[in-house]
ROGU-24948 format. One line per field, with one value per residue (C-alpha): x, y, z; residue number from 1. Coordinates in pm, whole numbers. Last residue first. Example, Ala and Ser with C-alpha at 12.3 -4.5 7.8 and 13.67 -1.06 7.14 Angstrom:
// ROGU-24948
east <- [1367 1230]
north <- [-106 -450]
up <- [714 780]
i <- [2 1]
This chain:
// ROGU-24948
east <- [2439 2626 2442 2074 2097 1759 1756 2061 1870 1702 1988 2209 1944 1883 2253 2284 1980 2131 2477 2317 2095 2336 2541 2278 2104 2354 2092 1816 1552 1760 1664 1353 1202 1316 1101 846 813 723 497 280 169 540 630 260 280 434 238 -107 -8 196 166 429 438 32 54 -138 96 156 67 302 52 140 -173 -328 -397 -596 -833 -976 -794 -701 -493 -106 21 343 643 591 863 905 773 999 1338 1241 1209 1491 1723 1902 2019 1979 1711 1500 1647 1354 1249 936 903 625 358 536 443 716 475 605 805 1156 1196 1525 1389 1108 1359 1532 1252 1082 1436 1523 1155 1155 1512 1395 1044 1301 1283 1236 1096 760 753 840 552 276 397 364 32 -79 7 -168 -504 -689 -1028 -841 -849 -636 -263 -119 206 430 752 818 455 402 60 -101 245 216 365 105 120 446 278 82 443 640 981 1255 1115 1050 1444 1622 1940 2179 2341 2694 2843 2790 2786 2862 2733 3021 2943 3087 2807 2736 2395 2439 2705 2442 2187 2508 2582 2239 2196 2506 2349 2067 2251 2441 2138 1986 2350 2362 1966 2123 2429 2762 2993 3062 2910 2618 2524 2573 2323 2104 2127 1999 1660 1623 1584 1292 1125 1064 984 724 609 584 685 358 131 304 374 751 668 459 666 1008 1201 1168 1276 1587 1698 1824 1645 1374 1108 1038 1168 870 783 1080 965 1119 931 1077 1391 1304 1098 1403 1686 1440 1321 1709 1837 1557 1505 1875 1805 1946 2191 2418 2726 2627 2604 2896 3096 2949 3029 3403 3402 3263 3494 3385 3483 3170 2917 2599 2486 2166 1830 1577 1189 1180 798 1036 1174 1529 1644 1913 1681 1826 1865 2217 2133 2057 1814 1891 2036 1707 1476 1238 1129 789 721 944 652 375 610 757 427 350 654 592 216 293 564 330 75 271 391 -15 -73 -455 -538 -384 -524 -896 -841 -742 -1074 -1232 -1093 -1181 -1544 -1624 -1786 -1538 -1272 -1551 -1618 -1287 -1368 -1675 -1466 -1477 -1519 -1409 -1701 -1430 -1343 -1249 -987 -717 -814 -621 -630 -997 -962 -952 -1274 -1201 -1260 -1608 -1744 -1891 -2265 -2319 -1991 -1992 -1970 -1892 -2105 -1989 -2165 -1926 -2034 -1989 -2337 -2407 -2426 -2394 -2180 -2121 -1825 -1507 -1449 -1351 -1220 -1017 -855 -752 -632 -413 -92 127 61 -46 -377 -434 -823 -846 -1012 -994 -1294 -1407 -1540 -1521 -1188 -981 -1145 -983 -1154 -1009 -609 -685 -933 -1034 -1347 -1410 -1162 -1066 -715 -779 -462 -45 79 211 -125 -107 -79 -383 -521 -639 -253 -295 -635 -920 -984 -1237 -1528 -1773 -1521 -1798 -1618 -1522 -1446 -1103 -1008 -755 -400 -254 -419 -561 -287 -180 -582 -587 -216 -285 -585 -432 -156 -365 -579 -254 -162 40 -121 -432 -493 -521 -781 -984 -974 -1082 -1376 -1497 -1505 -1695 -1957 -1967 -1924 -2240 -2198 -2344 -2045 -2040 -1940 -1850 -1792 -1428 -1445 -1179 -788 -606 -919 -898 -1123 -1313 -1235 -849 -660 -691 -456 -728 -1118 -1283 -1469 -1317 -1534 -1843 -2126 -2000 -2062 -1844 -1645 -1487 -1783 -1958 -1708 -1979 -1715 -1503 -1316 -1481 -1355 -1370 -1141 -875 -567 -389 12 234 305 440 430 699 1059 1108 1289 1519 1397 1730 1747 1583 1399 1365 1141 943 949 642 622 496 814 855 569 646 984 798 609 909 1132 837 808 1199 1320 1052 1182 1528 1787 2153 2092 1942 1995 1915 1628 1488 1471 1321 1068 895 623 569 555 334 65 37 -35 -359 -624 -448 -782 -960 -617 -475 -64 -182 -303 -63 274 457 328 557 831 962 946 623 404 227 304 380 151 -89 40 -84 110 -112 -91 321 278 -38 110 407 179 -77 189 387 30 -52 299 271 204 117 -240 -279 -28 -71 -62 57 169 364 408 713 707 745 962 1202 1188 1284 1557 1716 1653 1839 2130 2114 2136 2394 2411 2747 2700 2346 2528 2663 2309 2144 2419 2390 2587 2290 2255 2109 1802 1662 1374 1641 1765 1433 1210 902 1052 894 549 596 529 154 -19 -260 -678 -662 -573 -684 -521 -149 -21 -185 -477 -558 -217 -94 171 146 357 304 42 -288 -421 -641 -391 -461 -517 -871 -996 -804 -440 -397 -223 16 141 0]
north <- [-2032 -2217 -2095 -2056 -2446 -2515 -2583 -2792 -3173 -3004 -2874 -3167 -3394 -3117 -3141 -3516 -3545 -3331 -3470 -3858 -3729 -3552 -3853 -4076 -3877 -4015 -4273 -3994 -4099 -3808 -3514 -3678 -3641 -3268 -3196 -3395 -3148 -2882 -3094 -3210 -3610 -3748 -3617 -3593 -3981 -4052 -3771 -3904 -4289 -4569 -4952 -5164 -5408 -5509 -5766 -5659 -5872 -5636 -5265 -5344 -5235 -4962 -4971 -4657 -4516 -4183 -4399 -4536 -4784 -4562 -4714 -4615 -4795 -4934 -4941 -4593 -4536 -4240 -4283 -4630 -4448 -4182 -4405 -4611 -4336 -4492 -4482 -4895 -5006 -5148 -5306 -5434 -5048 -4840 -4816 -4561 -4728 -5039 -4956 -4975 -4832 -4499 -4482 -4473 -4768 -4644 -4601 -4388 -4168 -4107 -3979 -3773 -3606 -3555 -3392 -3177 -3036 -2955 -2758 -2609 -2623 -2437 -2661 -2503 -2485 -2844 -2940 -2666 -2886 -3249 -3157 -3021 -3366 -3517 -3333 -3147 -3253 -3505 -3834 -3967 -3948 -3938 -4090 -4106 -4056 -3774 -3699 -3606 -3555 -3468 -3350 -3205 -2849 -2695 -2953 -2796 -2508 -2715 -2913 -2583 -2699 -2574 -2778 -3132 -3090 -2991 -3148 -2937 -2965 -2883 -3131 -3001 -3325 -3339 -3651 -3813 -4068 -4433 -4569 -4847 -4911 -5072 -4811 -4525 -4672 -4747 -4346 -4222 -4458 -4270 -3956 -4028 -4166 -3805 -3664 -3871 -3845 -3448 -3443 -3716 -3479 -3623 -3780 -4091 -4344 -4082 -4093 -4453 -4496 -4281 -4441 -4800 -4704 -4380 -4685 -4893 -4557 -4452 -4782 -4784 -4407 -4445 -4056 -3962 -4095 -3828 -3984 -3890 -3531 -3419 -3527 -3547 -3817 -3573 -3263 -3398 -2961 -2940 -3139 -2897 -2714 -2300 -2078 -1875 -1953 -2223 -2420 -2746 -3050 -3228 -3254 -3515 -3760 -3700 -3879 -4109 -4204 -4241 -4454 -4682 -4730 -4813 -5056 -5084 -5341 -5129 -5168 -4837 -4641 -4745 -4689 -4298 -4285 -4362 -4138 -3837 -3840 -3580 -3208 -3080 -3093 -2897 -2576 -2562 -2511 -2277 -2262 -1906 -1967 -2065 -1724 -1738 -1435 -1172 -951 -866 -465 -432 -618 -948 -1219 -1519 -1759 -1623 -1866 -1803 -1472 -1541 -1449 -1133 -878 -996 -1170 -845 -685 -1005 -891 -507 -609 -809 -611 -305 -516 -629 -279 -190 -433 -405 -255 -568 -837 -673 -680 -1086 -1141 -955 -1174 -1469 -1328 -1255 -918 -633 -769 -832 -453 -367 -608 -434 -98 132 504 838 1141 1473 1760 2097 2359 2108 2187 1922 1603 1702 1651 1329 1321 1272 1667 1667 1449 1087 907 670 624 505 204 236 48 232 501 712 1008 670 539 452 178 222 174 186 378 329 11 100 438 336 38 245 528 309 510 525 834 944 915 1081 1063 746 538 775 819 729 397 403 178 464 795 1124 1455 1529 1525 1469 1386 1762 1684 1546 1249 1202 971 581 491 610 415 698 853 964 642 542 368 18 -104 189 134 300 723 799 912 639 647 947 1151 1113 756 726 528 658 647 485 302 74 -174 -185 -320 -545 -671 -715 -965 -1129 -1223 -1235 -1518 -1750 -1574 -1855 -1674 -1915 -1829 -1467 -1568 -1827 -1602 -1303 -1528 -1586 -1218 -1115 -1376 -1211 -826 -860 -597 -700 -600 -1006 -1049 -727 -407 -450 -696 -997 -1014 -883 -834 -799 -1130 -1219 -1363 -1338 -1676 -1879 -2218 -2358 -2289 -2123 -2424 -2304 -2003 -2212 -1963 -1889 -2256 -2433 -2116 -1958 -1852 -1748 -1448 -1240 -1098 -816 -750 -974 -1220 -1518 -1780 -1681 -1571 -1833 -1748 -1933 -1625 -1409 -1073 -883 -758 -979 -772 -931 -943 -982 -675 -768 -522 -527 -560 -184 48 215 584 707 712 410 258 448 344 -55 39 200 -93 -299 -95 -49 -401 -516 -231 -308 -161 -93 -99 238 468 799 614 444 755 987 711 617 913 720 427 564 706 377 226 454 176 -159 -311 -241 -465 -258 -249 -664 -742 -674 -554 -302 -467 -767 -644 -991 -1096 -869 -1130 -1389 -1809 -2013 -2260 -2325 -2076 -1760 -1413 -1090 -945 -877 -602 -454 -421 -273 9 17 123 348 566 583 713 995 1320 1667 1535 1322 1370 1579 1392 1628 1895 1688 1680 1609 1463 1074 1156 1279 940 777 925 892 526 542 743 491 146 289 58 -114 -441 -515 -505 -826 -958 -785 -994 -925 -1158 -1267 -884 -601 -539 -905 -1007 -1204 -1363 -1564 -1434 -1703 -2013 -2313 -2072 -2129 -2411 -2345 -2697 -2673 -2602 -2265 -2446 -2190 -1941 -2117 -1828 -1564 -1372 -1010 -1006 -706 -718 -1061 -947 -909 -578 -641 -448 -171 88 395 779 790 795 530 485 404 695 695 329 0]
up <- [4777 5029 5337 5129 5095 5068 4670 4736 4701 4400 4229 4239 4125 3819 3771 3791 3534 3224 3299 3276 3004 2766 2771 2689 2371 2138 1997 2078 2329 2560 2276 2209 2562 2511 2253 2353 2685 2447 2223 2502 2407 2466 2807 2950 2884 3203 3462 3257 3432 3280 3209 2996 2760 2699 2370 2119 1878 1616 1796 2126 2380 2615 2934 3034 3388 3443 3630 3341 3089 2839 2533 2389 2097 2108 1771 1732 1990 2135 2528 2505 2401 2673 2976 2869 2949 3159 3535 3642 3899 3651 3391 3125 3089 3095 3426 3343 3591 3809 4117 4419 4677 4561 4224 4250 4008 3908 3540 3624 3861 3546 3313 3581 3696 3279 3228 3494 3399 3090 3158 3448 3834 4096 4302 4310 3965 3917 4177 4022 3659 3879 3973 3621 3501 3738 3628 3860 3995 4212 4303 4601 4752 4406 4298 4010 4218 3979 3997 4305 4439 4820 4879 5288 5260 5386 5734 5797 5970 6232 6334 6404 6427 6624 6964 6749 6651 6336 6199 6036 5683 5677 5354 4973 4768 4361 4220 4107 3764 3659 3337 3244 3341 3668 3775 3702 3941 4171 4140 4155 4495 4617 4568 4736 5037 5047 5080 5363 5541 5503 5726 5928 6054 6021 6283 6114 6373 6435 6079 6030 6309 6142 5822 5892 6125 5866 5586 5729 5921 5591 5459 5694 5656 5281 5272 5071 5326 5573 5910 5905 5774 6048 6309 6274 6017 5729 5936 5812 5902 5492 5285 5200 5348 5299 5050 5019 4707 4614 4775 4904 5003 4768 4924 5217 4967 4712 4952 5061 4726 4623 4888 4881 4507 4495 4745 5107 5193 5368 5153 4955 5284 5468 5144 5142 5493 5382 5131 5319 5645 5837 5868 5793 6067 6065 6178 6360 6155 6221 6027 6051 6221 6527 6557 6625 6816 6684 6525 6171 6223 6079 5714 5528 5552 5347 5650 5858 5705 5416 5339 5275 5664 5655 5606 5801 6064 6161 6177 6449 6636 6633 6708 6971 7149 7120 7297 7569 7676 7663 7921 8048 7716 7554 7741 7706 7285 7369 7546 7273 6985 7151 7247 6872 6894 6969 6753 6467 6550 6346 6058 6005 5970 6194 6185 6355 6295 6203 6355 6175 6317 6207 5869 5554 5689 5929 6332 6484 6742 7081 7211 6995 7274 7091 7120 6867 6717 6368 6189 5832 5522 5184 4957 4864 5135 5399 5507 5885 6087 6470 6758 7124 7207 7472 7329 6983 7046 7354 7154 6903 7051 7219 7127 6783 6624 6300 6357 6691 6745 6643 6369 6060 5813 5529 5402 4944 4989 4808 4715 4809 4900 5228 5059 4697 4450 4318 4056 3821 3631 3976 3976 3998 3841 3767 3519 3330 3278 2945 2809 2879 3285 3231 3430 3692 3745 3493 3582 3907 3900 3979 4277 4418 4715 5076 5070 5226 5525 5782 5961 6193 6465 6190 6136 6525 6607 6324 6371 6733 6688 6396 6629 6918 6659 6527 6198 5927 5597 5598 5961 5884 5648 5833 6142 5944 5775 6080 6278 5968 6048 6396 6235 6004 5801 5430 5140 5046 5421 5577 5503 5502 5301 5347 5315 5066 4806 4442 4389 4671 5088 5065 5143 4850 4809 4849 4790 5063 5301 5600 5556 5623 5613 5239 5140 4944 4901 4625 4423 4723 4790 4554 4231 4389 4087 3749 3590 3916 3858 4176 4243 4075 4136 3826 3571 3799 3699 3560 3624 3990 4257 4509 4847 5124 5353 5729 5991 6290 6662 6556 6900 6758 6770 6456 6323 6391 6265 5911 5924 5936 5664 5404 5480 5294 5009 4974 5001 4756 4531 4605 4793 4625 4238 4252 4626 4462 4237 4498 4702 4456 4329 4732 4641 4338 4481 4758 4473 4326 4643 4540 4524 4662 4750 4449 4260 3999 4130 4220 3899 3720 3819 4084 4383 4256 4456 4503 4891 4969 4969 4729 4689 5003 4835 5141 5373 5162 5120 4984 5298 5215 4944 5131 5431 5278 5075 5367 5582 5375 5331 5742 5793 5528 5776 5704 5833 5530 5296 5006 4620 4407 4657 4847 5224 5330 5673 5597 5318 5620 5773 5474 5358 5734 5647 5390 5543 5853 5546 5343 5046 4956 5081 4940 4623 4718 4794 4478 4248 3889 3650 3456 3389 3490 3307 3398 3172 2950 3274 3270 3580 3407 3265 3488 3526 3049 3081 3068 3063 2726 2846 2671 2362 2054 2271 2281 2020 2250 2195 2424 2525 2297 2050 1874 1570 1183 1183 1122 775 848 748 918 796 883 555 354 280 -150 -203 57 -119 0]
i <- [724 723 722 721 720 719 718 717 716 715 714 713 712 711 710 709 708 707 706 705 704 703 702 701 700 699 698 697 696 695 694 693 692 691 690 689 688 687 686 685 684 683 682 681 680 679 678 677 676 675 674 673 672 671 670 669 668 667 666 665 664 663 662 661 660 659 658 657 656 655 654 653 652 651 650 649 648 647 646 645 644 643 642 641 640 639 638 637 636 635 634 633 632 631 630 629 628 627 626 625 624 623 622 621 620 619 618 617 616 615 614 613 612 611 610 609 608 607 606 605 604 603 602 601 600 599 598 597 596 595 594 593 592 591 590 589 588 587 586 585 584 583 582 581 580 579 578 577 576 575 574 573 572 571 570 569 568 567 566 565 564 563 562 561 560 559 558 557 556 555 554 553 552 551 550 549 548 547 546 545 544 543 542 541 540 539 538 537 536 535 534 533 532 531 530 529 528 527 526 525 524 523 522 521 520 519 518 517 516 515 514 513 512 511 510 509 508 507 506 505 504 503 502 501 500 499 498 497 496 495 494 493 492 491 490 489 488 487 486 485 484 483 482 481 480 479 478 477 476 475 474 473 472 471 470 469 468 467 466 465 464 463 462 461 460 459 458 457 456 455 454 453 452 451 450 449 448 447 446 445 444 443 442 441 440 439 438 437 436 435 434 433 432 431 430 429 428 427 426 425 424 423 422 421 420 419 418 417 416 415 414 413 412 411 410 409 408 407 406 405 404 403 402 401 400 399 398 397 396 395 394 393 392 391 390 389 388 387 386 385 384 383 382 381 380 379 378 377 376 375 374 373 372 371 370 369 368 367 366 365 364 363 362 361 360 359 358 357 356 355 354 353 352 351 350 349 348 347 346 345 344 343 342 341 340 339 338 337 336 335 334 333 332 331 330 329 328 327 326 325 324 323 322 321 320 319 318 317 316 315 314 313 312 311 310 309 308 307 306 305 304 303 302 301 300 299 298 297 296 295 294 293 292 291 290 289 288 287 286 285 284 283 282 281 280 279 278 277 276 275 274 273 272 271 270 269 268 267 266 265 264 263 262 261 260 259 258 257 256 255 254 253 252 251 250 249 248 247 246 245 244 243 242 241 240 239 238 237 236 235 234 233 232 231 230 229 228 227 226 225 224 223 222 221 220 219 218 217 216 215 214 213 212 211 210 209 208 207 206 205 204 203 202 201 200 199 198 197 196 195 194 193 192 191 190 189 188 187 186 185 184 183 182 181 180 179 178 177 176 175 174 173 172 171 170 169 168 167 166 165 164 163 162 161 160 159 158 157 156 155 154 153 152 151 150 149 148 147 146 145 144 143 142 141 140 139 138 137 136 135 134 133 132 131 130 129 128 127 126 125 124 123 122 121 120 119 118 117 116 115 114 113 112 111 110 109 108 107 106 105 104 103 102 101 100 99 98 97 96 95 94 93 92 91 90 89 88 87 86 85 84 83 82 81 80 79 78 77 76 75 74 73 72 71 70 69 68 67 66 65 64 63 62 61 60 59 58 57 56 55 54 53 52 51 50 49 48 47 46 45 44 43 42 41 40 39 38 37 36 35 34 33 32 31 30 29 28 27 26 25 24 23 22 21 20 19 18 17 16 15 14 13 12 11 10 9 8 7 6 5 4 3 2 1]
């Protein structure tokens, strides 16, 4: 098309060559495919500074007092573009490092603060994080003095607890350590509703019964942190309220005082905004055009700032002294009765009945004008629920005790997906070991390695033995909060050593032969399960040919029943794994998609998935010693049989129910071999194909044994944060 031929309008109506936008994808046409592509997501390509970029050494060279010094003057400077509430930003940085680390669940280990994934889709649009725009870009001028040195997720939650303090909390510390992500994650499932604030009965069995919210959710409806603030399905009820806020605070590791204190410290600073119609408000930051800058909800209208600004749609503060830390709180809420009354936007508040005009806060902008205080519905569920009250009563009668709660439950909050103390970094690391830190002692490494290694391998215990062991206690690893693992054997401690998954007899089978060959040698179990895997690679690769060193780290620890919290472990129970081929019962969700959330969990690759599947098959690692994908006639020996069989057009492959199929050979009909959906996922999905051909290759044995070693390698170190 020439200039001539362009139409009236000036564009070409012709579709340009490139998918641009994300409203189709090349995989649309199959929205039911496994999406690899969580195994891939934070590739180094994504990374603008390098491969080689190392956010813990460059931890070294930032200057934590000036920073913080940075901070506490933003806290004062008011700014004309977005004015701070009472002169005073404290209440802001809160919610912006509350908000980053609420969104963290138990049951996957998957949200928080760890990542700085506030800045992405859909949690920078999220209804509940209205304006946390506005702190990031009132947080800009410091990140960008201090660049490489702190990170965003660093930043946004340092930027809370300097809030507390300057308000006047004695905060218990503060740890360096998150290293920024550069987009969204592509594995967290927040939920199937399409629509923001869909009714919470679409992730509940029954909304009555908030135990019965769907897993791994936390928050009670889509866009939420934790539940409505008006109350159940927007309808106050503060006693049903009170339920689904111990359901969700218990589904991100909150006891009740610890919920208790983080409810009553969250909202003595502060204030709701809903003075104004959000009908008028500009699209969220990732709807908002081009003109914007990523910067949301702004009042198409009318003012929008200071008293006139719309967030949650309630407005008003909750104590007369918002941007202080006191009791104000507590005496607001139980020095008042209560009533329900309509915010100017249109939301359910609870306001004081009868109130002197001496305890009211006074206006943001006019301290000669007082305001009506509010609560939220979650507020009076503290008042309500008897449990909740009885703990409100502790803490008036101590207030020492309740600042120490809240500063140690806000600690929690925002460290809780950091994993355990070996990755946290800075001056103002408490010193204690917390026991939801998961602790581990040092562990012995001046042993003798070989000849523990020959103790092992003349112990009588199979290949299949040694290995499943040595995988049962890594698998628990995640990689989402950098919780379980190898390291601490908490594999022969209560919950693990009951777990159906763990094959608790054979469990206790093998631990009853390596523990006392632990304690003859001077090593630590958790290092002696390990290194027992490793030598049951090495015989498995022996018996098929081939002499191979897995590489061995030595200085694991070995946790006790009094470091480990039992109830918390029970999240990171497998109900599935498919690399042991292995499902505790039926599911709704497919057994491939078990082992892919597994993989991803892990850390692992597409690739390196398919090479640990493919050689614990031939090992006969599977649990209860079935027989499904063994797809080899020497079982026991490291080959890559698995892959020459899943390739071969010489079988046909036939459903027998129960996601199991049996592998006929097509002449004689004969059944050869029997496998599961987590076998043949590696030659019916293209992708994974791929790389099942590359080891069913005539030359693809070599690759495999190196290919395999390194993902066993990486899997039985993914804990070890000391080494890393």
């Amino acid at each position: 098309m020439d200039g001539n031929d362009i139409p009236a309008g000036g564009k070409c109506p012709v579709m340009h060559g490139g998918q641009t936008s994300t409203k189709t994808s090349v995989t649309s046409w199959w929205p039911n495919a496994l999406n690899l592509d969580i195994l891939h997501q934070h590739d180094t390509k994504t990374k603008p500074l390098g491969a080689d970029f190392n956010y813990r050494e460059e931890l070294k060279t930032l200057d934590v007092e000036a920073l913080k010094d940075d901070l506490r003057q933003l806290m004062k400077e008011s700014q004309d573009w977005w004015p701070a509430d009472w002169g005073s930003y404290v209440g802001m940085f809160a919610r912006v490092a509350w908000h980053a680390a609420g969104s963290y669940r138990l049951a996957d280990g998957r949200g928080g603060g760890g990542t700085g994934n506030q800045r992405f889709a859909p949690l920078n649009s999220w209804p509940d994080n209205v304006n946390t725009d506005k702190g990031r870009r009132l947080l800009w001028p410091i990140k960008k003095k201090y660049g490489n040195a702190v990170s965003w997720a660093d930043l946004m939650i340092l930027s809370g607890t300097i809030a507390y303090e300057v308000a006047g909390l004695k905060t218990f510390g503060f740890a360096f350590g998150r290293e920024d992500i550069w987009h969204p994650e592509k594995d967290v499932y927040w939920g199937a509703e399409k629509e923001w604030l869909a009714p919470s009965d679409t992730r509940y069995g029954d909304v009555s019964k908030p135990e019965t919210m769907e897993n791994p959710l936390a928050a009670v409806q889509m866009g939420l942190i934790y539940v409505n603030p008006e109350g159940v399905n927007g309808q106050p009820d503060p006693m049903k309220t009170a339920a689904q806020v111990r359901e969700t605070f218990a589904r991100m590791a909150m006891d009740d005082e610890e919920t208790a204190a983080l409810t009553a410290g969250g909202h003595t600073i502060g204030k709701c905004h809903g003075n104004g119609d959000a009908a008028n408000l500009s699209a969220d930051p990732e709807a908002a055009d081009v003109e914007y800058q990523g910067i949301g909800w702004m009042n198409t209208k009318g003012r929008g700032i200071g008293r006139d600004t719309v967030v949650s749609g309630i407005e008003g503060a909750w104590t007369k002294n918002p941007t202080q830390w006191d009791m104000g709180w507590f005496e607001m809420l139980f020095g008042h009765e209560w009533e329900l009354k309509k915010s100017p936007a249109g939301a359910w508040q609870w306001e004081p009945v009868n109130i002197k005009e001496e305890d009211m806060p006074v206006d943001v902008e006019d301290p000669s004008i007082k305001k009506m205080p509010i609560m939220t519905d979650a507020d009076m569920a503290m008042k309500v629920d008897p449990t909740y009250n009885a703990i409100c009563q502790k803490f008036m009668a101590d207030p020492a005790y309740f600042n120490e709660t809240f500063a140690r439950a806000w600690f929690k909050l925002t460290h809780r997906d950091m994993g355990p103390k070996a990755r946290y970094v800075g001056p103002d690391v408490p010193q204690e070991d917390l026991i939801w830190q998961d602790p581990i002692p040092e562990g012995p490494v001046n042993y003798d390695i070989g000849g523990l290694k020959s103790k092992i391998a003349a112990s009588g215990l199979s290949i299949a033995d040694l290995v499943s062991t040595a995988w049962d206690s890594a698998r628990t690893y995640r990689g989402s909060d950098m919780r379980g693992g190898a390291n601490g054997a908490r594999i022969r401690l209560a919950p693990q050593k009951d777990w159906a998954g763990n094959e608790p007899e054979r469990l206790a089978r093998v631990l009853a032969v390596l523990e006392p060959l632990a304690a003859a040698a001077g090593a630590s179990i958790a290092d002696t399960i390990v290194l027992a895997g490793n030598v049951g690679v090495e015989m498995a690769a022996k018996a098929a040919g081939h002499d191979i060193a897995v590489p061995f780290a030595p200085g694991r620890g070995d946790a006790t029943d009094a470091m480990t919290d039992a109830d918390s472990f029970d999240a990171l129970e497998p109900v599935a794994d498919g690399f042991r081929n292995w499902q505790k019962q039926d599911y709704v969700v497919s057994a491939e998609e078990m082992l892919l959330d597994r993989a991803q969990l892990l850390g692992l690759t597409a690739n390196e998935m398919t090479v640990l599947v493919g050689g614990m098959r031939a090992m006969g690692t599977n649990h209860g010693g079935t027989k499904h994908g063994v797809f080899t006639e020497t079982e026991g020996a490291l080959t890559n049989d698995f892959f020459v069989t899943l390739t071969d057009m010489v079988y046909a492959w036939e459903p027998k129910g129960n996601g199991l199929y049996d592998i006929r050979d097509r002449k004689s009909g004969a059944v050869k071999y029997t496998a599961t959906r987590a076998d043949l996922v590696f030659g019916s999905n293209s992708i994974l194909r791929a790389y099942a051909e590359v080891y069913a290759q005539d030359d693809g044995m070599p690759a495999f044994l190196k290919a395999f070693v390194a993902a066993w390698t990486k899997v039985m170190n993914a804990d070890r944060f000391d080494i890393a």
